[in-house]
Legacy VTK file of the C-alpha trace (Angstrom):
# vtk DataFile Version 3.0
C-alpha trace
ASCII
DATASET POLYDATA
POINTS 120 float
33.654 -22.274 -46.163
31.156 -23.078 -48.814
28.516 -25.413 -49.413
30.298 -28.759 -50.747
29.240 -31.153 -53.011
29.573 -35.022 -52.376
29.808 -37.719 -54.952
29.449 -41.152 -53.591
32.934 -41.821 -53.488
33.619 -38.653 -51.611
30.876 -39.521 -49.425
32.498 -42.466 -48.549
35.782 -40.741 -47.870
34.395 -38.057 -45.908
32.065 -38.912 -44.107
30.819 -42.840 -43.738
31.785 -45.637 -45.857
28.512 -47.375 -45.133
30.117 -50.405 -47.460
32.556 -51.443 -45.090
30.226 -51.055 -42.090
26.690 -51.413 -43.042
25.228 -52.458 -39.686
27.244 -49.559 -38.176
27.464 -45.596 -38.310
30.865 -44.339 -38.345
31.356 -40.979 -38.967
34.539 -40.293 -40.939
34.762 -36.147 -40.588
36.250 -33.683 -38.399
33.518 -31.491 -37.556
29.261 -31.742 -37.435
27.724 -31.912 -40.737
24.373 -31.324 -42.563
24.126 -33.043 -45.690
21.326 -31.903 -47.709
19.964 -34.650 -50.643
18.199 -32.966 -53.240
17.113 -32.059 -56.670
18.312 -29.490 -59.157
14.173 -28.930 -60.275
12.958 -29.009 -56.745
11.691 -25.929 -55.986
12.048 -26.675 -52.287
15.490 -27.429 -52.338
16.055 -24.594 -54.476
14.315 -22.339 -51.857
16.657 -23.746 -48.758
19.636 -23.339 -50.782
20.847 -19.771 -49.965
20.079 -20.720 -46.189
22.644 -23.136 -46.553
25.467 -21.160 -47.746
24.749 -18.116 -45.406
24.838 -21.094 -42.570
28.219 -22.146 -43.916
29.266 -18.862 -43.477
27.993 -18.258 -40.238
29.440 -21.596 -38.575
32.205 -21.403 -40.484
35.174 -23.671 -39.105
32.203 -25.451 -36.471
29.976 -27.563 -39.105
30.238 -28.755 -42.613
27.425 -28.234 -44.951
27.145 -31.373 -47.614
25.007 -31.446 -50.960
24.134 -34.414 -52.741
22.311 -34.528 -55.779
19.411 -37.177 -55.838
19.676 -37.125 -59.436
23.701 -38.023 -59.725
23.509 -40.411 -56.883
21.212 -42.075 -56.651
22.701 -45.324 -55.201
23.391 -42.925 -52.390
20.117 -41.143 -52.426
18.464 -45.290 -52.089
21.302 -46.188 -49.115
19.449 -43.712 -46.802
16.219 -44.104 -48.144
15.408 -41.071 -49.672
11.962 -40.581 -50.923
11.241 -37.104 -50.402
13.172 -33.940 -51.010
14.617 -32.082 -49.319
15.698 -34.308 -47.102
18.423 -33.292 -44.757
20.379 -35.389 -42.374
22.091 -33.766 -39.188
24.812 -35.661 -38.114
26.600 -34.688 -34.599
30.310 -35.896 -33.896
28.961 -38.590 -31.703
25.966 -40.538 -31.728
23.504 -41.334 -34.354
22.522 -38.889 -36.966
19.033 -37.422 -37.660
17.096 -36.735 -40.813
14.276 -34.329 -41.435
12.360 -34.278 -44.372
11.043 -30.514 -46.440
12.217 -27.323 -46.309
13.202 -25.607 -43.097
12.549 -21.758 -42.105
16.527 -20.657 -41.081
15.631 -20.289 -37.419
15.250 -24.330 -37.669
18.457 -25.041 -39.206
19.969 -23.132 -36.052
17.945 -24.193 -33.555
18.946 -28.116 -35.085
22.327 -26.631 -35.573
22.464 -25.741 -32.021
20.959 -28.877 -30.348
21.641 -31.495 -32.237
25.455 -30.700 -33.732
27.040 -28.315 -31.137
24.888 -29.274 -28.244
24.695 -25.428 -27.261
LINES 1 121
120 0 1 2 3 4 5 6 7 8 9 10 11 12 13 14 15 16 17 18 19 20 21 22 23 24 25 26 27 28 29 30 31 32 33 34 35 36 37 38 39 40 41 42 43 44 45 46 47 48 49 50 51 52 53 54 55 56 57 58 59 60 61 62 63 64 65 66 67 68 69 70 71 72 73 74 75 76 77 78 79 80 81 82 83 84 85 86 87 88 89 90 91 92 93 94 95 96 97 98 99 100 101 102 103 104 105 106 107 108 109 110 111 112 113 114 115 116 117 118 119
């Protein structure tokens, strides 16, 4: 499994059409995601990148790992109020999902991998 990337429309395919529900979060995929919004000349971004696809590899067939390009969407980026990247939202099969905002050291991503997605 690689990193994917969403447009807006696949966004709303795959995981919430926040059009139809506004007032209401409604997740649309199969398995835990972590959908990273960023910038191809952020060095941040750039730095958390590789961390990303070795985590898609590593929870391969458990979570999802989104991308979505502030730049190209940014009618997306402004629906969740994106102001700083990276920002990455973690968002767990049930419940409500959680954003945090800058680059993460890997042991992060697991430990919010862990907690917050599989609820190890």
């Amino acid at each position: 499994m690689e990193v994917q990337h969403l447009t807006k429309a696949d966004f709303l395919k795959k995981v919430a059409n926040y059009e139809t529900t506004p007032n209401e979060w409604k997740y649309l995929g199969d398995k835990p995601a972590i959908i990273d919004f960023y910038a191809s000349w952020c060095g941040p971004c750039r730095s958390i990148a590789p961390v990303l696809e070795e985590l898609a590899q590593e929870y391969k067939g458990q979570i999802v790992i989104y991308k979505v390009d502030t730049e190209q969407e940014q009618e997306l980026a402004a629906a969740f109020g994106i102001r700083s990247i990276p920002s990455l939202l973690f968002v767990p099969m049930e419940g409500q999902p959680q954003m945090a905002q800058g680059a993460m050291p890997k042991d992060a991503f697991v430990q919010a991998i862990n907690d917050v997605l599989l609820r190890k």
